[in-house]
TORKOL-4160 file (C-alpha; in steps of 0.2 Angstrom, whole numbers, padded with zeros to 4 digits, m for minus):
145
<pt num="1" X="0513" Y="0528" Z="0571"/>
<pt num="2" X="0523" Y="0536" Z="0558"/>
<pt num="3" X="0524" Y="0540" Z="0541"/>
<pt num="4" X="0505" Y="0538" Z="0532"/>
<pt num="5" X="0506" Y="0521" Z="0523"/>
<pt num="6" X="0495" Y="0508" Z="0515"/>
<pt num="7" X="0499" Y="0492" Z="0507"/>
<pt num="8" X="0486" Y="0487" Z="0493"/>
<pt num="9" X="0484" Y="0474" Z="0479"/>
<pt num="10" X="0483" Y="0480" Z="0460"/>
<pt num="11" X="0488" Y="0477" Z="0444"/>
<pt num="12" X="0499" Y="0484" Z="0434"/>
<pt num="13" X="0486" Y="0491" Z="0422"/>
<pt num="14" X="0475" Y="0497" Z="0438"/>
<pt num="15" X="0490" Y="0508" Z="0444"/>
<pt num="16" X="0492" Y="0516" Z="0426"/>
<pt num="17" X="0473" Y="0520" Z="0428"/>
<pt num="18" X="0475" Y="0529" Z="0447"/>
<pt num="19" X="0471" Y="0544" Z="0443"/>
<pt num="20" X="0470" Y="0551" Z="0462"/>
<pt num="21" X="0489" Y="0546" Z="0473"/>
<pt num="22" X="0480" Y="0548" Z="0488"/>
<pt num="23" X="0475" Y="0531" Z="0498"/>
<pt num="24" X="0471" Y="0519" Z="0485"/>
<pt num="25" X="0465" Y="0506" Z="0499"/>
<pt num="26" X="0448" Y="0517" Z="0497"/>
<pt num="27" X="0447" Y="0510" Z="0479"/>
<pt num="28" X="0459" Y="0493" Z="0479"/>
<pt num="29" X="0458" Y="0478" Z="0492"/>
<pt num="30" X="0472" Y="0483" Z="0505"/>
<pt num="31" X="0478" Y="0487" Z="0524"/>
<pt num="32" X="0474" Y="0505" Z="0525"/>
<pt num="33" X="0487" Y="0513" Z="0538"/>
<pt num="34" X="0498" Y="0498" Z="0539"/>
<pt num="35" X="0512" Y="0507" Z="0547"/>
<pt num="36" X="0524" Y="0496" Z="0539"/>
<pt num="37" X="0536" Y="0505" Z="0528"/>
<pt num="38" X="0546" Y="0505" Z="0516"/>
<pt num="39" X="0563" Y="0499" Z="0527"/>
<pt num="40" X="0553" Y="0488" Z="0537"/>
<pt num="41" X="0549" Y="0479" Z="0520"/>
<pt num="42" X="0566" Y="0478" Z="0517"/>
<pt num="43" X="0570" Y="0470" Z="0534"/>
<pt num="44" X="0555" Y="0459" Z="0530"/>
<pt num="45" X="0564" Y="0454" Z="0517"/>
<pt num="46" X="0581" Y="0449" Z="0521"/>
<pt num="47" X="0572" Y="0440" Z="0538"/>
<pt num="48" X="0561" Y="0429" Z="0526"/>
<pt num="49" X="0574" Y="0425" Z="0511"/>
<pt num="50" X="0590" Y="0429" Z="0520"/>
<pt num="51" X="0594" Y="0444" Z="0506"/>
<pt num="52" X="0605" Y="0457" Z="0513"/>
<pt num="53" X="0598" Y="0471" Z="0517"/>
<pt num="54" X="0606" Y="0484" Z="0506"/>
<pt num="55" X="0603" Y="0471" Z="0492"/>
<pt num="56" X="0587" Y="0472" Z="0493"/>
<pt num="57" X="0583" Y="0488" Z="0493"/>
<pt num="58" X="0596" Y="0493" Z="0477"/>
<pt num="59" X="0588" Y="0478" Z="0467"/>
<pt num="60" X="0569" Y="0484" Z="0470"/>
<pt num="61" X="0565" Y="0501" Z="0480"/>
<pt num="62" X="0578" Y="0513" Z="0474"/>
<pt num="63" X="0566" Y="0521" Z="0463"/>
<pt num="64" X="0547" Y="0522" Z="0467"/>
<pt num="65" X="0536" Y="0519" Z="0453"/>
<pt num="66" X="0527" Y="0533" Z="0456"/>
<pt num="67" X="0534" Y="0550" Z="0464"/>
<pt num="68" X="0526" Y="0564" Z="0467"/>
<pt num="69" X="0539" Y="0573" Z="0473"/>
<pt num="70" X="0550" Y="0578" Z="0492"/>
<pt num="71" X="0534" Y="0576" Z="0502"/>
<pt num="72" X="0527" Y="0562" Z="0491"/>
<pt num="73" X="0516" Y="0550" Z="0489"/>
<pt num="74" X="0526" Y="0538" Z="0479"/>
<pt num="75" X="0520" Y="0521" Z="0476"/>
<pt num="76" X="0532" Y="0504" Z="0478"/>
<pt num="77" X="0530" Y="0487" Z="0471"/>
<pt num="78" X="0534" Y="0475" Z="0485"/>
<pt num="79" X="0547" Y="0464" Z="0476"/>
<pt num="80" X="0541" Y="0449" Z="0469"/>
<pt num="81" X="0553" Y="0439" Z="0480"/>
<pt num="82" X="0545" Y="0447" Z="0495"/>
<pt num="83" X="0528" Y="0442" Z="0488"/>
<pt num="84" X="0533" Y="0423" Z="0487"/>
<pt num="85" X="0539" Y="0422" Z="0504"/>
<pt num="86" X="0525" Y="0429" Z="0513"/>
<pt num="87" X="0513" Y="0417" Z="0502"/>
<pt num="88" X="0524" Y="0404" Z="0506"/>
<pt num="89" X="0526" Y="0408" Z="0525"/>
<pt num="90" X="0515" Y="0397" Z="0534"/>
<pt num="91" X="0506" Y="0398" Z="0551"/>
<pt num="92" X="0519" Y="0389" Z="0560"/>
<pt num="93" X="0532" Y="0398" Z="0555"/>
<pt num="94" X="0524" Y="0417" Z="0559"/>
<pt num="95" X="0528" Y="0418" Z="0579"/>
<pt num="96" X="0547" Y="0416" Z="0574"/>
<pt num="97" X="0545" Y="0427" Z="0559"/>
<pt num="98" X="0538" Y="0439" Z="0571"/>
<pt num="99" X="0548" Y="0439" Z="0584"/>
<pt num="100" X="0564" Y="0442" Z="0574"/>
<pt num="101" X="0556" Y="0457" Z="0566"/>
<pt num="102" X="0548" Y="0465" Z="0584"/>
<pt num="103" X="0568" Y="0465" Z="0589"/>
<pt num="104" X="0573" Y="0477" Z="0575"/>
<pt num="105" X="0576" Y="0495" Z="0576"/>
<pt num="106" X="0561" Y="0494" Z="0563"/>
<pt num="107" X="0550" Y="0491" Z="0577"/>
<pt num="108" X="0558" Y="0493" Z="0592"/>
<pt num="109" X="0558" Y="0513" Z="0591"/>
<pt num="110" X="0540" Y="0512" Z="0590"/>
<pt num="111" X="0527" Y="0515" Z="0604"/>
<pt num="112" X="0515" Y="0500" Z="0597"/>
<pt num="113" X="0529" Y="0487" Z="0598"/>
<pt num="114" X="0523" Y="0471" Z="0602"/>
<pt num="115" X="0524" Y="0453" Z="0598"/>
<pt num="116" X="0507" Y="0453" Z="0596"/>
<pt num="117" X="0506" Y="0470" Z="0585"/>
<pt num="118" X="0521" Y="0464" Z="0573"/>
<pt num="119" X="0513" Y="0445" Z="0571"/>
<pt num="120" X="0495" Y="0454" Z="0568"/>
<pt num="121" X="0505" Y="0467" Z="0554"/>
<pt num="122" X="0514" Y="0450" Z="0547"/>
<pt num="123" X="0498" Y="0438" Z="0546"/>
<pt num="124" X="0490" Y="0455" Z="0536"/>
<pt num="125" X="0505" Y="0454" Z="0524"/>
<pt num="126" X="0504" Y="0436" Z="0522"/>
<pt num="127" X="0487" Y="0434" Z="0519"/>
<pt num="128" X="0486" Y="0451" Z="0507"/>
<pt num="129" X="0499" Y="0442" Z="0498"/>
<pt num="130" X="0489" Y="0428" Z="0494"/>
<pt num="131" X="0474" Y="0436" Z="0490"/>
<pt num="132" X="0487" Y="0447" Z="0477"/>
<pt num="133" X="0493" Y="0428" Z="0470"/>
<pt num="134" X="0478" Y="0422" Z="0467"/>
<pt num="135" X="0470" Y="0437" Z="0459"/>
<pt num="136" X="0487" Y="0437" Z="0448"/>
<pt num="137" X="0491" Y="0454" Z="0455"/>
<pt num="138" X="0506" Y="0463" Z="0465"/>
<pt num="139" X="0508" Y="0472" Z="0482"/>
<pt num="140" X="0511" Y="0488" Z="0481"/>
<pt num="141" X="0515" Y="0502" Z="0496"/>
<pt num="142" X="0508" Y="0519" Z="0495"/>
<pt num="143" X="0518" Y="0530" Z="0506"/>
<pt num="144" X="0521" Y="0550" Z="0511"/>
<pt num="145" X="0529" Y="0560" Z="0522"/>
């Protein structure tokens, strides 16, 4: 599938306090080997608010928020516009969503790309991102090589 990465809700007092990197879906409420990365995200992103790529990434992923070095982990905050979207996406709107992210390179290079498979990855997104809103809480991705 890739890279080793989770996507998992915290707050920003609970990722102060991690005192282990490795998989913090284990501890926090999360998807545990989401496969989604940190350029899919971006490409999330622009598809759900019609930001530019590039933009994206220079206004929130440039640097991690945690790094531990070359091989990783580092840690990412989804951007809080990302966020809004996928709580604001609603279930009428996911199979288009979906079908614009399966025909990416971000996907289609993959061995697992399937409508079914993206619009599975995207209702986890969504739905993750709620439970972060109503929790008062962020996404954050937990990724290494």
């Amino acid at each position: 599938m890739g890279v080793p990465a989770d996507l998992f809700i915290a707050s920003e007092c609970e990722l102060t306090i991690l005192h282990e990197i490795g998989s913090p879906v284990s501890k926090l409420d999360g998807i545990a080997d989401s496969g989604v990365d940190l350029v899919m995200l971006c490409t999330l992103e622009e598809i759900l608010t019609g930001t530019s790529w590039e933009t994206v990434f220079d206004a929130h992923y440039v640097c991690p928020l945690k790094d531990d070095g070359p091989e990783g982990p580092w840690v990412y905050g989804i951007s809080q516009s990302l966020q809004d979207a996928l709580v604001r996406l609603q279930s009428s709107e996911m199979p288009a969503c979906a079908a614009s992210w399966a025909d990416t390179d971000d996907w289609t290079v993959r061995e697992d790309c399937s409508l079914p498979v993206v619009l599975e990855t995207l209702k986890q997104l969504s739905a993750l991102a709620l439970r972060a809103e109503e929790q008062g809480k962020r996404v954050f991705l937990w990724t290494a090589m």
